[in-house]
C-alpha positions as CSV (number, residue, x, y, z in Angstrom):
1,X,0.0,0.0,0.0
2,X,2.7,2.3,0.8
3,X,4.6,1.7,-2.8
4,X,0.4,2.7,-3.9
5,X,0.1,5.6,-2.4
6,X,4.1,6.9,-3.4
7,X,2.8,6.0,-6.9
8,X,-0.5,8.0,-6.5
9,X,1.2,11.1,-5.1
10,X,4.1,11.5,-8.1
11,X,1.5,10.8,-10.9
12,X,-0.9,13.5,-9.7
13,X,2.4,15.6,-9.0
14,X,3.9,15.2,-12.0
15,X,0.8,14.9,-14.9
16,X,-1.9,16.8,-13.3
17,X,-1.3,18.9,-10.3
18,X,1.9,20.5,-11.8
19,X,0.3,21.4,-14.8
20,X,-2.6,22.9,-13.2
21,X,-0.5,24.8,-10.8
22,X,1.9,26.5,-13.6
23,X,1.0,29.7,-14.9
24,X,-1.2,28.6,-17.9
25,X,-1.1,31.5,-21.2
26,X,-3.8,31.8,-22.5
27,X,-6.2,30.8,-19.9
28,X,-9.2,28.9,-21.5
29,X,-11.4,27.9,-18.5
30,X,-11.8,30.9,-16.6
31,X,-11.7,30.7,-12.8
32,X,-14.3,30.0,-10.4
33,X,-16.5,28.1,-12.6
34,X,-18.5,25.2,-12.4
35,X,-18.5,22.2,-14.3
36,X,-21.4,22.9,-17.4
37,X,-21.1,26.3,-17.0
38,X,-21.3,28.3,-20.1
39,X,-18.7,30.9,-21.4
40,X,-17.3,32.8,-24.1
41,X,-13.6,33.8,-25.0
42,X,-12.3,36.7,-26.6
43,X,-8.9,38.1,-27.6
44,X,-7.0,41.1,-29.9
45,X,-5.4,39.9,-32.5
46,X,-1.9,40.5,-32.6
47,X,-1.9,39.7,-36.5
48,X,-3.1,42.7,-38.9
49,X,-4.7,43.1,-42.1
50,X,-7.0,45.7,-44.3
51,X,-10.7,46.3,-43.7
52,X,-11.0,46.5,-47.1
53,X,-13.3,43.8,-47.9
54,X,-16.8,44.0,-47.8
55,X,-17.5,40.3,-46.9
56,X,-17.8,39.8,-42.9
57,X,-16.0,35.6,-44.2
58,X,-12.9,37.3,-44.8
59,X,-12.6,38.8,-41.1
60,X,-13.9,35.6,-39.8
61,X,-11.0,33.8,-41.2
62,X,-8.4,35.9,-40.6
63,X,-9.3,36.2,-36.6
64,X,-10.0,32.5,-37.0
65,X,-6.3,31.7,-38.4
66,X,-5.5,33.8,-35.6
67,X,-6.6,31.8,-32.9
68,X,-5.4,28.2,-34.6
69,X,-2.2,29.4,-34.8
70,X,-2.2,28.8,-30.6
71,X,-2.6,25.1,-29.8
72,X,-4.8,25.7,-26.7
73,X,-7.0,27.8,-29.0
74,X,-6.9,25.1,-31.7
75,X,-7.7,22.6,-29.0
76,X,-11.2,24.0,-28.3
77,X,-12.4,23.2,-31.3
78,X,-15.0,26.2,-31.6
79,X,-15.8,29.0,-34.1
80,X,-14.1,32.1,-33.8
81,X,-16.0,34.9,-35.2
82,X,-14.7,39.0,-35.3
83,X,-16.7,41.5,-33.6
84,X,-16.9,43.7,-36.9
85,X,-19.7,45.6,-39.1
86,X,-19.2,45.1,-42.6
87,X,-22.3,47.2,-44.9
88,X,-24.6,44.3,-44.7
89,X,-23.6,42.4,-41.4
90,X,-24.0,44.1,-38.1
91,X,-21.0,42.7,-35.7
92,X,-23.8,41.5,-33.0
93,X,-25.1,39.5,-35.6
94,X,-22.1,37.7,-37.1
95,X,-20.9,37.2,-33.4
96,X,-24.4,35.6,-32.5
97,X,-24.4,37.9,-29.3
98,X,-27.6,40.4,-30.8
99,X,-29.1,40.7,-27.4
100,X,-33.0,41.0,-28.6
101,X,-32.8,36.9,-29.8
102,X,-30.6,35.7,-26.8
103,X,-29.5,36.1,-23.8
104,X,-25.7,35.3,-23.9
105,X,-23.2,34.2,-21.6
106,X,-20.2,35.8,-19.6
107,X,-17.4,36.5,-21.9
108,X,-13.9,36.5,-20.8
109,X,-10.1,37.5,-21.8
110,X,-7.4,34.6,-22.5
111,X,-6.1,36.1,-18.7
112,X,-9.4,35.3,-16.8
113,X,-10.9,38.9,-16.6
114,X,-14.4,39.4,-17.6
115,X,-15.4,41.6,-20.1
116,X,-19.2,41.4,-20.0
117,X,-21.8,39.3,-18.5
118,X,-24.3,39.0,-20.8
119,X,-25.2,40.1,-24.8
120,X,-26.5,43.2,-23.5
121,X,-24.0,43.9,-21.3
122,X,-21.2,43.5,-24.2
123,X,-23.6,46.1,-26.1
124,X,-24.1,48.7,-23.6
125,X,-21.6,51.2,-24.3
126,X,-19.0,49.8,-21.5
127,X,-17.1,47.1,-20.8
128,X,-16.2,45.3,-17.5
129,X,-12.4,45.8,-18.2
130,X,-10.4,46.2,-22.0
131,X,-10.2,43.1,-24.4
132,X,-6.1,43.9,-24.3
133,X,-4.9,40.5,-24.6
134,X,-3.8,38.6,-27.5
135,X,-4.8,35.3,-28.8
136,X,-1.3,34.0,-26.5
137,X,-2.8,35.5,-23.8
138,X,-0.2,38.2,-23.3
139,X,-0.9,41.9,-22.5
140,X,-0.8,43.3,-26.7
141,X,0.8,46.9,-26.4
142,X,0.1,47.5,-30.1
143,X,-3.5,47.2,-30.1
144,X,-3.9,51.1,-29.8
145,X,-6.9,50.7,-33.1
146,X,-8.8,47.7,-34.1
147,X,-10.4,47.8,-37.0
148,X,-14.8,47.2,-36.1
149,X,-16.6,49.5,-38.3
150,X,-19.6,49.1,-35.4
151,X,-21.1,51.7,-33.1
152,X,-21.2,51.0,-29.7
153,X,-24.7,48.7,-29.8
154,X,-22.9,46.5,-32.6
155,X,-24.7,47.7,-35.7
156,X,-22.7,49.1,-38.7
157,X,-21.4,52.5,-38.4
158,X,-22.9,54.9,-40.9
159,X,-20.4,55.0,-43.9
160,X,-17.4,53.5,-41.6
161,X,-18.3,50.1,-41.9
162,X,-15.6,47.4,-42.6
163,X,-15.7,47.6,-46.5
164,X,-17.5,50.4,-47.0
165,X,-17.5,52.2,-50.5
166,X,-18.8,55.8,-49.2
167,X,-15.5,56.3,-47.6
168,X,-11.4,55.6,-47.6
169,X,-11.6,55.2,-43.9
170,X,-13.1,52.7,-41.5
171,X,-14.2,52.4,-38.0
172,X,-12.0,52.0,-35.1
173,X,-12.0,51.2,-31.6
174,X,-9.2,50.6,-29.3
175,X,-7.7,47.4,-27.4
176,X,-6.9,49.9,-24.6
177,X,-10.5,51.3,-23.4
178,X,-13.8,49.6,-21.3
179,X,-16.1,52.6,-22.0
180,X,-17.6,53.3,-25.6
181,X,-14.2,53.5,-27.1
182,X,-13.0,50.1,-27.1
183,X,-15.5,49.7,-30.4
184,X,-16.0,53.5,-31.5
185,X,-12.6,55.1,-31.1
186,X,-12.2,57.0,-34.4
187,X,-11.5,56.0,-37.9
188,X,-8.6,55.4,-39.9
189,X,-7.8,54.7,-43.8
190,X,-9.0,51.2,-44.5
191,X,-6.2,50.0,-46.5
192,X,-3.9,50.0,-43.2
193,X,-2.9,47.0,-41.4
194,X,-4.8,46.9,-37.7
195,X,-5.7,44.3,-35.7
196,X,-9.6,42.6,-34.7
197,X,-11.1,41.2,-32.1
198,X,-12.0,38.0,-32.3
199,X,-15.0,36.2,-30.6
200,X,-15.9,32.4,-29.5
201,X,-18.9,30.4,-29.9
202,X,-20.3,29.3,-26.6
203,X,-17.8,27.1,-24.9
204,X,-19.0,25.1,-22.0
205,X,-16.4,24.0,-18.7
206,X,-15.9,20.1,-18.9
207,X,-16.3,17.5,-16.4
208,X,-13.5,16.6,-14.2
209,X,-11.8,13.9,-16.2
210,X,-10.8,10.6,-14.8
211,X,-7.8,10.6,-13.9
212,X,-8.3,13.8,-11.9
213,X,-10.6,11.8,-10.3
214,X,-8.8,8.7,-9.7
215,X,-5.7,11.2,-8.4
216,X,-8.2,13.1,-6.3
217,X,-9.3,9.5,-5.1
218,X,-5.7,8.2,-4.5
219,X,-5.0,10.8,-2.2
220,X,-8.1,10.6,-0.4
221,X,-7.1,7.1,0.6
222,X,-3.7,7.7,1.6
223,X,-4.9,10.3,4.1
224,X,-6.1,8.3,6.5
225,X,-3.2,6.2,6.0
226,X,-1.0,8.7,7.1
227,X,-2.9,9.6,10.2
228,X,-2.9,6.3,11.6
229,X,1.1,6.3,11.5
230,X,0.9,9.4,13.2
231,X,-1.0,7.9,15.7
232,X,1.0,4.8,16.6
């Protein structure tokens, strides 16, 4: 039994409790929640490109090759979508996040902070804190404009819209702001190279796996192991 519980003790040491203990970037499980909770990533890119196109697809991908470019990204397997306004798409829309059909889900940085609680929270003019980190889940100092062509409700901004053909210039907003500015900053030429923000589908906190379980377990049994020694 001893040999057992030595055993026990340096797997859970050595392929799950270290792990969890290390500093994880980017974080993809937020903090203090439950298993089957629902949740939502986002990130800046720290990749740039045009808003010259009119077709909301091509921003999709781009934040999309973003985030597969990061194996714990890739590994979620989920949609990534930017939170852009092309002429015909509003960015509430290609996000799924239009709070008058649903209700929505917390949404969170790669570094655990929340950014908004709800659909209607993300569209209300102000954020809980900045979408400032990248899809590595570092701090992105160079995300002064995003390109978003969307007012602060997450409808196209009148002739600044990603793709537009009123104007040479598109919306901005900026990685470094929480009130109306992080998606209505100012505008910029749209042929420049700026970064997006790129959105999740609704991810969903798994169930403790099974060799947490049998680790958790393990240990369980060697407690009372170790107090009867004690006790002697």
């Amino acid at each position: 039994m001893k040999s057992i519980h030595r055993f026990a003790a340096f797997f859970c040491a050595t392929f799950v409790v270290a792990p969890l203990a290390a500093s994880a970037t980017p974080i993809t499980v937020p903090a203090g929640l439950d298993a089957d909770d629902q949740y939502r990533l986002v990130f800046v890119t720290s990749t740039t490109r045009d808003a010259t196109s009119s077709n909301i697809a091509d921003y999709n991908a781009f934040v999309t090759a973003a985030a597969n470019s990061v194996p714990e990204l890739a590994a979620l397997g989920t949609t990534w979508k930017a939170i852009g306004s092309t002429p015909s798409v509003a960015a509430r829309d290609n996000t799924g996040t239009n709070p008058g059909i649903s209700l929505g889900v917390p949404i969170y940085t790669l570094q655990n902070t929340i950014i908004a609680t709800s659909n209607a929270d993300l569209w209300d003019g102000l954020l809980l804190n900045p979408i400032d980190y990248d899809q590595t889940g570092s701090f992105d100092y160079f995300a002064s404009f995003v390109y978003t062509g969307s007012t602060t409700a997450g409808l196209p901004r009148n002739s600044l819209e990603l793709g537009n053909t009123i104007d040479v210039r598109s919306g901005l907003g900026s990685a470094f702001f929480s009130d109306q500015n992080w998606i209505a900053y100012d505008r910029i030429q749209k042929d420049y190279l700026e970064p997006f923000y790129a959105l999740s589908d609704v991810l969903t906190v798994p169930e403790p796996s099974a060799m947490v379980l049998a680790c958790l377990a393990s240990v369980g049994l060697a407690v009372p192991t170790l107090r009867r020694r004690r006790n002697r």
